[in-house]
N, C-alpha and C positions, 0 to 999 in steps of 0.2 A: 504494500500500500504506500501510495504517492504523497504524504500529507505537506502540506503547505507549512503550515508553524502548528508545534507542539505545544503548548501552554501548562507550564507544569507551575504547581505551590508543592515546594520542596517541605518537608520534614522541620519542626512540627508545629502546628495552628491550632489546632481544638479538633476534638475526637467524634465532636456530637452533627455538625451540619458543616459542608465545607466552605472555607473561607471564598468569599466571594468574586475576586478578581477575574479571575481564568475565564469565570464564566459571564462576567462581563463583559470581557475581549472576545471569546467568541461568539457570544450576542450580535456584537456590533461587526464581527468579519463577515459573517451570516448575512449582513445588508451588504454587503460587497461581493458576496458567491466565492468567499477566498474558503475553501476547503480547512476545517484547524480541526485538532485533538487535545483534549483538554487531560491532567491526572492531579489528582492528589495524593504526592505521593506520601506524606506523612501519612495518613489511614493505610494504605496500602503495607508501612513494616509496621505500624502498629500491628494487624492482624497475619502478617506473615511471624512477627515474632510470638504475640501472644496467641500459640495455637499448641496445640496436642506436639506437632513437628516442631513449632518452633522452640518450644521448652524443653522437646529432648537434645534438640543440637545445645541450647543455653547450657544445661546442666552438663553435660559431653565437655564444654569448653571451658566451663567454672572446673571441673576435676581434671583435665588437662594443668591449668595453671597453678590447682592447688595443690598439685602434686610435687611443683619446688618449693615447698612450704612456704606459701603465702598465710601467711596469718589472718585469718580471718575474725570479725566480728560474733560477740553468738548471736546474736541475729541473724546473720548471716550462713552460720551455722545447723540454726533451727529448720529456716525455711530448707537450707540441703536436703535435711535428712527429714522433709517431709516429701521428698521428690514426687514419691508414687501421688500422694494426695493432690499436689500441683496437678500434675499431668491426668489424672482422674478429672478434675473437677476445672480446667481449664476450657475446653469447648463447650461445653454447657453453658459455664457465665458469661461467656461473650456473645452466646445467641440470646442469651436474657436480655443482655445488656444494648441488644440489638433490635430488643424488642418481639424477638420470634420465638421467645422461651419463657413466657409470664408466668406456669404455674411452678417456675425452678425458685418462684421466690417464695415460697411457703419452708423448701427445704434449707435455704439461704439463712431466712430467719428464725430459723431451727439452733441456730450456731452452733451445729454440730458437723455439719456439711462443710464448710470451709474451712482451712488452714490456716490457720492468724501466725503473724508476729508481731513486729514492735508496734507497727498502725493501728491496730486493735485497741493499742493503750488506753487511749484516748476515750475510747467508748463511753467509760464510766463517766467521766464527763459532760457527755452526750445525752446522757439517758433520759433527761428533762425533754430534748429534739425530737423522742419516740414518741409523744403522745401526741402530739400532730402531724407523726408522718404515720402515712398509710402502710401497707405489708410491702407493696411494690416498691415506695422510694426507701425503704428501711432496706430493704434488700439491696439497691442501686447503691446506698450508701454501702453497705455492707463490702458488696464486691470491689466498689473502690477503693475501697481499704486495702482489698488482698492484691488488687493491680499494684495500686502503691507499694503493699510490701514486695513485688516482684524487681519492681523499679530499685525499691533500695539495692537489689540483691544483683543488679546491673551494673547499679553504679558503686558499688562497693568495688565490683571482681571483674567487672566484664569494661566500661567506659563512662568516667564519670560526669563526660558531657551531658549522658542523655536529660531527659524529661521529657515530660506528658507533650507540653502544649510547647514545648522552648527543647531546640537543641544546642550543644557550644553556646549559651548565651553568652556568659561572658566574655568571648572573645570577639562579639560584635559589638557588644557594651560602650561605649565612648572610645571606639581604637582608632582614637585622631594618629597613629602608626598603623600599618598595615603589616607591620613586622610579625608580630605573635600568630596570628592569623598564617601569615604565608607560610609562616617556621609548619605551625602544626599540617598543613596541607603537605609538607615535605614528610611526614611522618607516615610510617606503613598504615592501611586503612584497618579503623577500629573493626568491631563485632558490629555493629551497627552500620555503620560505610557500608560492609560486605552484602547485608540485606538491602539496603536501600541500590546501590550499585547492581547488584544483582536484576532486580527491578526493573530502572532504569536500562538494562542492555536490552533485556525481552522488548520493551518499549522499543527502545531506537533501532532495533532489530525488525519489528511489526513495522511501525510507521514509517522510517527513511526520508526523515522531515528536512526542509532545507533551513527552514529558521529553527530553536528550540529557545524559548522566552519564559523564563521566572521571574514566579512573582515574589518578591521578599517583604512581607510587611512587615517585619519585626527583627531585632536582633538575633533573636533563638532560629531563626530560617538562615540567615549567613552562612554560615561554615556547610552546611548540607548545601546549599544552591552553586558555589566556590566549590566544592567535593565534586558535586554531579558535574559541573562544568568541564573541571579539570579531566574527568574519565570519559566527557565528550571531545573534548579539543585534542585528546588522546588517544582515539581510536572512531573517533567517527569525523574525518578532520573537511570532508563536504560541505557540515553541516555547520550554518554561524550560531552563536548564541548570545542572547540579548538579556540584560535583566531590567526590572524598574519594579514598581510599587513602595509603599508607605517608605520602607528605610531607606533606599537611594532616594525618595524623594523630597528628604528631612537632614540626613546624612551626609550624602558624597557628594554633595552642590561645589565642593569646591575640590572635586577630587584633581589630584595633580600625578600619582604611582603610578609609573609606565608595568608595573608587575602586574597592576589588579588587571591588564588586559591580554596576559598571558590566558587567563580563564573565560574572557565576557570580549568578544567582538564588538557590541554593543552594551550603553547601558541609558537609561530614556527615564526622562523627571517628567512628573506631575501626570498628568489625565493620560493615559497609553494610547485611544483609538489612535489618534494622529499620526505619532510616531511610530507607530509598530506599520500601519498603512505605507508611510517612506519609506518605512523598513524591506517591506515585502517588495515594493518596486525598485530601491537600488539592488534588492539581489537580484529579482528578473533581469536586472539591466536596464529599465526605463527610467532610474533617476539616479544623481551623481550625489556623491558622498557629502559634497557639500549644499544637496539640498536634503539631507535629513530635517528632523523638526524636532530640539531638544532632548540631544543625544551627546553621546560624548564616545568618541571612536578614535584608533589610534592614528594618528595622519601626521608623516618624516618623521615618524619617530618618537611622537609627541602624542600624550593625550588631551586630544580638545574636544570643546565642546561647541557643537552646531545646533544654532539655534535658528532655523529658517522659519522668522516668525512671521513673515509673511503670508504660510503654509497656513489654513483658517485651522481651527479646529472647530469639532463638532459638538451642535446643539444636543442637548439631553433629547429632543425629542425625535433625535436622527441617531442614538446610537444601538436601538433596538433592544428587546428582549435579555436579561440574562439569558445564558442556555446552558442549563446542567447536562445536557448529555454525557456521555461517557461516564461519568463520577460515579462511585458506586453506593446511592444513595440509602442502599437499602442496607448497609454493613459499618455505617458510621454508630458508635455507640453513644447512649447515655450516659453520664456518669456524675453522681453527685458528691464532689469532692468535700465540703461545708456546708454546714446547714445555713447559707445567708439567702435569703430567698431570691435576689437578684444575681448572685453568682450562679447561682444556679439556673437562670434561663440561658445563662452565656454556654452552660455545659450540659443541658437536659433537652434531649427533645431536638428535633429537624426542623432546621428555620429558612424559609426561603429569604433570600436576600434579595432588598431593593431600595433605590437611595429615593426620597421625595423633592432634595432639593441637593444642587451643588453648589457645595459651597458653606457659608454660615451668615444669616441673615443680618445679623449681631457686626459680628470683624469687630469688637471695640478690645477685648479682655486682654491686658499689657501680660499675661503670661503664657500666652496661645501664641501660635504659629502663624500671625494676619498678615505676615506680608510674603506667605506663598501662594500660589495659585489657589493648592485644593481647601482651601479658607476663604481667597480674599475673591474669587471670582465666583457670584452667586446668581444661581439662574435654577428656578422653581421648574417641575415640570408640572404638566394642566393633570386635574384632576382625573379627567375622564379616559386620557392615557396610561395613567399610574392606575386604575382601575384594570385597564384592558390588561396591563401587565400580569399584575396581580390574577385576572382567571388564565391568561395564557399560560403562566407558570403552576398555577394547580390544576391544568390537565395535563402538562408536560409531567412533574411531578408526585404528582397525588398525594399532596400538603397542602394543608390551607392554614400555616402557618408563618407569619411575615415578621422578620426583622429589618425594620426602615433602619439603615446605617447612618445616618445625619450625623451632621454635626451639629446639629441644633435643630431639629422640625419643624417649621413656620407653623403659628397657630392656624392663622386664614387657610394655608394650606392645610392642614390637618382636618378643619372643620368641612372641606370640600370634600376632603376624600370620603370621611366620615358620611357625608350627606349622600355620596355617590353609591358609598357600601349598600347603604340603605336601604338608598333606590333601585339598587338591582338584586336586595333582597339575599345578598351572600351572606353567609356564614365562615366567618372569618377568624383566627386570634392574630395579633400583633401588637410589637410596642418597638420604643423607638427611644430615643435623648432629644431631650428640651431643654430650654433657658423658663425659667419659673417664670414667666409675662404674666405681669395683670390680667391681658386677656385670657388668660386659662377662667374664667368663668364656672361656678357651679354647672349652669345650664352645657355648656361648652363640654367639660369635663361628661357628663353623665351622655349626649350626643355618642362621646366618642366608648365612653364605654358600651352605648347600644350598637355601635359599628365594630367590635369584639376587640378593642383596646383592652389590654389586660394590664397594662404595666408601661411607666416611663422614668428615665432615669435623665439629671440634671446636677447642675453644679449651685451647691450653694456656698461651695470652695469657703473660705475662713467668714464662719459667723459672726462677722465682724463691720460694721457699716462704713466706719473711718475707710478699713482695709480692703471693702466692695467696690468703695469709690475710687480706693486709688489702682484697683482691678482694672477699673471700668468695668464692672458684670453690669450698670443698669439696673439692680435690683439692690433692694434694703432686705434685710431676714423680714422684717414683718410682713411685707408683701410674701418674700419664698413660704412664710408659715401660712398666709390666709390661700393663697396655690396649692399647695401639698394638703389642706384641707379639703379644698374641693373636689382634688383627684382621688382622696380616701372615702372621703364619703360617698362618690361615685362609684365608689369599688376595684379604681384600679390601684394597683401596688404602686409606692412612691420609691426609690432609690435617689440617694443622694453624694452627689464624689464633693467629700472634705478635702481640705487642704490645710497644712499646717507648715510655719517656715517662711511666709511672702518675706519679702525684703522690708525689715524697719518692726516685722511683728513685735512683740515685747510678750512676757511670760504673762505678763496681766492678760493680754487679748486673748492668747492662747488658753487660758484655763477660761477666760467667759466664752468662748467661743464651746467650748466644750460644755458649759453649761446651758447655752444656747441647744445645741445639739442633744441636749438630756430631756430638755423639757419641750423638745419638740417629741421624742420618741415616748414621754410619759403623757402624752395626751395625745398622743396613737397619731400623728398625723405623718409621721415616718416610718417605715417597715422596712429600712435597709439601707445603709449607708458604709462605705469605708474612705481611710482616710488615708491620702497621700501626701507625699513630704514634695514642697514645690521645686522644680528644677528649672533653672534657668537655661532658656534655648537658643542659637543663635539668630531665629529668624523671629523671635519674638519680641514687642518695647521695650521690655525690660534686657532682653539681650542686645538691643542692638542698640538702645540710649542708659546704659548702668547707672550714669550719671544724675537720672532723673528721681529714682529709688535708692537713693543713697546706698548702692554695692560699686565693687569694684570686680573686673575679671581678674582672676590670680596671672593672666597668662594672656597676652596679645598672638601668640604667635597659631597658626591656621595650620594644621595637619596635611599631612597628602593623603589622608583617605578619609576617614568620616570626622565630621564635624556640627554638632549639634547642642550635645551638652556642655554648659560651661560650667567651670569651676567656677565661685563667685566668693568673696568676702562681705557679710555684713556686720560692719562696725557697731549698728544700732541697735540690732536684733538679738531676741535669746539665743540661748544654745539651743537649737531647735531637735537634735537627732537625739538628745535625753528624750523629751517628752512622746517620741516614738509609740512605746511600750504602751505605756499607762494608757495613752488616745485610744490605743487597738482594743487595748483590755476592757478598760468601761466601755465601747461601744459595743462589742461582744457581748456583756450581757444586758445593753440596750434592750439590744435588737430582738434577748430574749425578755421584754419585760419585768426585767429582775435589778436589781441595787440600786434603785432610782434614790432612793435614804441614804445611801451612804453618800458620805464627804468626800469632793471630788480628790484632798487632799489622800485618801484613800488608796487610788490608782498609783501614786506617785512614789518612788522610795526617797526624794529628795523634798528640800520645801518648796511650796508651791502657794502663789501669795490667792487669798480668800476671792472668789467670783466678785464682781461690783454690778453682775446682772440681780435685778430682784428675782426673787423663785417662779412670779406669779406674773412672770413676762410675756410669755406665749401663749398663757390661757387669756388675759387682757387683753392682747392683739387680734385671736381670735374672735371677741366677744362683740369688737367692734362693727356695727352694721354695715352690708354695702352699699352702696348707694343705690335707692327705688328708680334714679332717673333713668327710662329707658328712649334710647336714641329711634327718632323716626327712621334711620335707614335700619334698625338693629331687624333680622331676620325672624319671622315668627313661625316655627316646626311641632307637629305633631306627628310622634312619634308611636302612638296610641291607636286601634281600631274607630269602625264605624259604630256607631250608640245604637241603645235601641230606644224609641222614645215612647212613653204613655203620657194622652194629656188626662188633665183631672183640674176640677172646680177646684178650690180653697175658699171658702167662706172667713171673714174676719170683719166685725163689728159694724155686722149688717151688710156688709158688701164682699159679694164674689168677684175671685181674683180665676183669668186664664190659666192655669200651671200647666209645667214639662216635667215630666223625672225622665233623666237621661240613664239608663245605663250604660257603661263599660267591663269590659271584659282586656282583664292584660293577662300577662303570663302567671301569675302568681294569685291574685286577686281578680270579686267581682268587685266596685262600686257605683254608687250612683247619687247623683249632682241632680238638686231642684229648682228652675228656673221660672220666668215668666212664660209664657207660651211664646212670645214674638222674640225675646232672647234665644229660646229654643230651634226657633225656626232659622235665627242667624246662625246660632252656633253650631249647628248643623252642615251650615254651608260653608262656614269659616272653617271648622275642621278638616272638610273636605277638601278645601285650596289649599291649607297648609299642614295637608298628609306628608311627610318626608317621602311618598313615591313618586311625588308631584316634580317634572322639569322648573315647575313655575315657581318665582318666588313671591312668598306675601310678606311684606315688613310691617312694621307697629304702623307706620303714617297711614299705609293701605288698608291695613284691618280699623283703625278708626274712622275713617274716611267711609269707608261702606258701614259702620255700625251708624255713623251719626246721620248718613243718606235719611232713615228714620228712624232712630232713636238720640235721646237726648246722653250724655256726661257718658264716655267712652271708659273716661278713668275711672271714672266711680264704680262700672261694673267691671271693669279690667281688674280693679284690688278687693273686687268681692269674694266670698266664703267658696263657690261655686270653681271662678276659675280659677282662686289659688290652689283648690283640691287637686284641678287638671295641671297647675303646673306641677304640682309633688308625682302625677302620673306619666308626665311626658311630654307636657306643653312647651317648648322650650324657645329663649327669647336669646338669641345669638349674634 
């Protein structure tokens, strides 16, 4: 087979749905008729190693080595001389875990059936987490544990790069040198190399691809994408090879190492369709090297970069369909490594992927990456497109499962989609990352949860106002707390990414900020948050004006290979990596509604100066009304069935009144609303224009405007008993 470009995500991403890139690029070659083959091959040694086969070769290799007395751990120990058990009970939990073996989790949670070591420990810890987890994820957790203790038992004896979701991380890590890197690729290939290599030949043996393109979005993909390259350019020497995604497009912007192109012919920043499209035509031969489109290719000797910006790139709504083909969707596993309930979408369950908007609507936040493209160029795609995708992909599939990858989700956009879902009456789940906007609305919120929003996650980064401002986030905590309210009481789960460390913080901020974050979690309006230590980037305000945030770069000088993180000095600021620990620890048992009484001084084993937040901060903020004004463009949706109506007399001090009782019928509940009879007779018809199945839109100016045609005071029955009932049912004012 003749294939045109191979699109490979190298080893490793996540276990549970595949990382999305590949299958974006061949989406978009798709509208070109360019023939591509898409792999991921991190799933593929995941279940090459962890099989019945691959555990007899592991344990074959572990007593090979330990037979020049290597010392081992008894951990490591244990799991040996439980060999048979491994190898008994390994194909089983991978098809559990695969979802093709659901009643293996009765035996699972048996714990008699599996073979525990050190991972297990933990449990006891855990045990509070069993009562609202079901048998299935108690089981999911379960087996994670014993993959985890496989892992350890890897990287004890066998290569202690590996890991789940990250391979060689740290030698991607900040290697403003290419040196460490290149050393270890001179070194014979690990136990792991051999599988993935392996692989990889079968592949490029089938396909006989002229281009082969990785995608690297993270440090832990590096050293495997460099590996695979290097045993391409080594025996398949036809074929060129190109890489791009997330880390060259954050990292190697200023790469200068004539070595890194010993491995990579090509390597292409920011949005791929473009480039990879140049691509494919200077190899045919119809474009010349220096009309690539933001690449960097070796030319006299030199690595430059071609940037032929003249070259358009393409509209989101020209780059077509993701397309999963090839991927082997149906072998990817679940696995719930912690019980946090937003980690766990990132690692449970098959999520199609699709972006809503590119770009970030926002671009303000001085610790974000806003002066590269995939941030600062922002172009929404139309709702009714992002729909079309969304069912093309669940008959492609057979998911109806969506993670919007945004960098931020436009509300407006979101409410479209929402209205769209509605209107064609799918059944859907999905969630996605937000900036906490005012605009999130109760009514908005509860919309998107009837359009199968389960969950969204956003930055409320350091709860701190002074430190939001000098963020630029846009938002105050009281506004994120009265948001995350209205998405809980709608019932979708909130996640929130903390931040601790900004430049100038002081230990006071930091412990109220944590208090901030306590008494958001004891008044239920957060179910999930973790908190990162802030790193300063090169393409970020703060990186690229220090001067402004009072730090300093330890180091002016620009690496030949990746460049991203800086070292930074702040004179003004705590010692921020003490408070580490203590932030992780009380949010932990946050998140399980437990120590909310204890003194945050608690968490800490140093002093740590007393909160100057009052206790009774976020329930006050909360308590606060919104405002009744509803705007004449605001959108008026019914979300609720058609009524059934009986009229009936009402006699009242001597005089008979017309009556309606209106019945409805929702999922859950009947009820029924008593009107005038000529109220009835409108609301009947009003209902019916602003059914969410309706193209048409009706707003508040239109709905009063036809009530007052003939009847008098619109607001006066607009804030009656009647319709406030229909708004708590579905009425919703957007």
């Amino acid at each position: 087979m003749n294939t045109k470009a191979f699109l490979i995500t190298p080893p490793f991403t996540q276990l549970n749905t595949p990382y999305p890139a590949t299958a974006y690029l061949k989406g978009f070659l798709n509208t070109k008729g360019i023939p591509s083959f898409q792999a991921d091959l991190g799933i593929e040694v995941i279940l090459k190693l962890f099989s019945k086969q691959g555990l007899t070769d592991l344990f074959e290799q572990i007593g090979e080595l330990t037979t020049g007395n290597q010392q081992l751990t008894t951990n490591s120990e244990r799991i040996l001389a439980l060999k048979n058990d491994y190898l008994k009970t390994i194909d089983p939990v991978m098809l559990f875990l695969q979802g093709k073996n659901p009643t293996l989790a009765h035996l699972i949670c048996s714990e008699d059936f599996l073979p525990e070591a050190s991972r297990f420990a933990q449990l006891e810890e855990l045990d509070w987490a069993f009562g609202s987890m079901g048998t299935q994820d108690k089981a999911k957790h379960f087996a994670t544990l014993y993959l985890e203790d496989i892992s350890d038992l890897i990287v004890e004896c066998i290569d202690p790069h590996f890991g789940f979701s990250r391979y060689a991380e740290r030698l991607g890590r900040s290697a403003n040198s290419f040196d460490e890197l290149y050393e270890s690729l001179q070194q014979p290939y690990t136990y792991i190399d051999r599988i993935l290599i392996g692989l990889l030949h079968e592949r490029m043996l089938d396909l006989n691809p002229q281009l082969v393109c990785f995608s690297v979005p993270f440090p832990g993909n590096l050293y495997a994408a460099f590996r695979s390259a290097q045993f391409i350019k080594q025996h398949f020497q036809g074929a060129k090879v190109a890489m791009g995604g997330g880390f060259p497009n954050t990292e190697l912007r200023s790469l200068s190492d004539i070595r890194v192109m010993e491995f990579f012919d090509f390597i292409t920043l920011d949005d791929g369709e473009s480039p990879i499209e140049c691509l494919i035509e200077h190899i045919d031969g119809k474009r010349d090297i220096s009309q690539l489109k933001r690449t960097f290719a070796l030319v006299g000797g030199q690595v430059k970069y071609i940037d032929n910006s003249g070259y358009r790139d393409y509209k989101q709504s020209d780059v077509g369909t993701p397309d999963y083909s090839d991927l082997l969707l149906d072998n990817y596993i679940s696995v719930i490594e912690i019980v946090n309930p937003m980690h766990r979408m990132w690692s449970d369950g098959r999520w199609n992927k699709l972006t809503m908007a590119h770009g970030c609507y926002w671009g303000k936040c001085t610790f974000c990456d806003i002066s590269l493209d995939y941030i600062k160029i922002y172009e929404p795609v139309a709702a009714k497109l992002l729909v079309d995708r969304m069912e093309e992909l669940i008959a492609q599939t057979g998911q109806n499962g969506f993670h919007f990858v945004d960098e931020a989700a436009p509300p407006a956009l979101m409410r479209e989609v929402a209205l769209e879902i509605v209107r064609r009456n799918l059944a859907v789940t999905w969630w996605t990352n937000i900036r906490f906007e005012k605009s999130f609305t109760a009514d908005l919120c509860r919309l998107l949860k009837t359009s199968g929003c389960i969950a969204v996650s956003g930055g409320l980064e350091v709860a701190s106002d002074r430190l939001l401002e000098l963020i630029q986030k846009g938002v105050t905590v009281a506004q994120v707390a009265r948001v995350t309210r209205n998405f809980t009481e709608a019932g979708i789960m909130v996640h929130a990414y903390l931040m601790y460390g900004f430049p100038t913080q002081s230990a006071q901020e930091t412990i109220d900020s944590l208090e901030m974050v306590r008494q958001m979690f004891e008044t239920g309006i957060l179910q999930s948050g973790f908190w990162h230590q802030f790193a300063m980037t090169a393409h970020s305000p703060v990186g690229m004006y220090p001067e402004k945030f009072s730090v300093v770069k330890e180091s002016d000088i620009v690496g030949s290979f990746a460049n991203n993180d800086i070292v930074h000095i702040d004179n003004s600021g705590a010692n921020h990596d003490k408070f580490s620990f203590g932030l992780k620890k009380s949010l932990f048992n946050y998140m399980h509604g437990i120590c909310f009484d204890y003194p945050l001084q608690h968490w800490f084993e140093f002093k740590v100066p007393r909160t100057k937040v009052p206790d009774d901060y976020i329930y006050n903020v909360l308590q606060e009304e919104d405002s009744l004004n509803i705007k004449p463009t605001a959108k008026l949706v019914w979300t609720g069935g058609k009524p059934s109506v009986a009229y009936f007399t009402k006699n009242k001090k001597g005089q008979s009144f017309e009556m309606a009782g209106l019945t409805f019928h929702d999922k859950k509940e009947s009820f029924s609303i008593q009107v005038s009879k000529e109220n009835a007779e409108w609301l009947k018809e009003f209902l019916e224009k602003a059914a969410s199945q309706n193209n048409a839109v009706m707003t508040f100016a239109q709905a009063k405007q036809s009530y007052e045609a003939d009847m008098e005071d619109f607001e006066l029955f607009w804030y009656s008993k009647p319709v406030n009932t229909l708004r708590g049912f579905g009425l919703l004012v957007l």
